[in-house]
N, C-alpha and C positions, 0 to 999 in steps of 0.2 A: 955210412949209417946216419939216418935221421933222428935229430932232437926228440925226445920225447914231448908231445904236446898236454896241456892240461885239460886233465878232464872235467875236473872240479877242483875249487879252491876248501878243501877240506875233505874230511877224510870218510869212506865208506864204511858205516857199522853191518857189520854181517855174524850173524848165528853159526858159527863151525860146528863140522862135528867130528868126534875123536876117530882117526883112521882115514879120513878123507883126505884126498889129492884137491889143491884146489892152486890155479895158474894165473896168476898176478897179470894183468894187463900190465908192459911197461913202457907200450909206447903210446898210451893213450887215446889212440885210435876207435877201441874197442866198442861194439856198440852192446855191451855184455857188462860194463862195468861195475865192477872194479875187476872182473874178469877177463880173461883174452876169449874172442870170438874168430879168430886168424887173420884179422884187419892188420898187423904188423908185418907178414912177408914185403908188401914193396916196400917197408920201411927199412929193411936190414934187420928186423930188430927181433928179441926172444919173449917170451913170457918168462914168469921166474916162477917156478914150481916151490909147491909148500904145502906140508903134508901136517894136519893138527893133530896135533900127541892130546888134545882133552875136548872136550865139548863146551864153549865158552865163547863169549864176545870177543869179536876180534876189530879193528879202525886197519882197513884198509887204504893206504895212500891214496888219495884220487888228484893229490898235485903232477905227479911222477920224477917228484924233483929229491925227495926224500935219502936221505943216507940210511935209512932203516929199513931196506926193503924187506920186505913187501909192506910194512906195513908205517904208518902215520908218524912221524917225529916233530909237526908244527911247522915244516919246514913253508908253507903254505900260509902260514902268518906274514912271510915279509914277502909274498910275491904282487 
């Protein structure tokens, strides 16, 4: 399995909405992002599913280096 690459150094603001399915890009490939568009099969690699319980701002990671998946923890500060 392949490193996940950066897609940005900081993080994707996106509009959720409550009941929605929405699939974490995690290998950064994605040309959808912060979304998976299937660029990760020759990578090895998955998307990470996550489903929003409210209707709210969400900081989507776009490092993919993050401990917080899916979503933003600064990790992109020291990169």
């Amino acid at each position: 399995m392949a490193d996940p690459v950066v897609a940005q150094k900081g993080p994707y603001e996106v509009e959720v909405e409550a009941g929605k399915d929405y699939y974490w890009c995690s290998c950064g490939h994605s040309a959808n992002q912060p979304f998976c568009d299937g660029s990760h099969k020759p990578y090895g690699m998955k998307p990470l599913a996550w489903t929003a319980d409210k209707s709210e701002t969400k900081y989507f990671c776009g490092c993919k280096q993050t401990k917080g998946q899916p979503f933003c923890d600064g990790t992109h500060s020291s990169l």
